[in-house]
N, C-alpha and C positions, 0 to 999 in steps of 0.2 A: 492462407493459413487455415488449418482444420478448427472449428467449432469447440471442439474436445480439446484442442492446446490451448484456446484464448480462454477459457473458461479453467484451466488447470493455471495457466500463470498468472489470470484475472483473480486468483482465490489466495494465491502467492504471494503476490505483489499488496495486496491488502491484508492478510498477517502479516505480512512482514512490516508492511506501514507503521499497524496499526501498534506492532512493539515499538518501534521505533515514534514514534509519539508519544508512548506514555512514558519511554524512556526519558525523550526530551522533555516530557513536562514533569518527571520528578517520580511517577509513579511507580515505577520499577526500579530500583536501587542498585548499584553493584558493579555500575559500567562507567566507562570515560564518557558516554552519551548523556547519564544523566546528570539532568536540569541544566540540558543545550538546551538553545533556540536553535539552532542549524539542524540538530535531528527531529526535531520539533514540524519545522518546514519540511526537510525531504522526507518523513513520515508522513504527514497529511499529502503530498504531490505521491508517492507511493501507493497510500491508499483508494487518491482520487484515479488512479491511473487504472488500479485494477476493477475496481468501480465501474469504469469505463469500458474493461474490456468483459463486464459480467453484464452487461446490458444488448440485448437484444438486437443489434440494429440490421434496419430493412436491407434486403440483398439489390443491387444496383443490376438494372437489367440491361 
């Protein structure tokens, strides 16, 4: 996968998380999500996920 896509759905997948958390924890109003625990979790795993793909890692030779 090209650099420029993990880094486009690396930035995706972490707003998207990260609504999705504040949904789950209450901060956002207005949705069937809020004040879940279940969006709660797959927001934080969302976020971690893009987290992951926004990090650098060494190319395997």
């Amino acid at each position: 996968m090209s650099r420029k896509l993990l880094v486009g759905l690396g930035i995706v997948l972490l707003l998207v998380g990260g609504v999705w958390t504040a949904q789950g924890l209450g901060y956002l109003k207005g949705s069937f999500m809020t004040g879940q625990q279940l969006w709660t979790t797959i927001g934080l795993l969302c976020a971690s996920a893009g987290v992951m793909m926004l990090i650098p890692w060494p190319k395997k030779r």
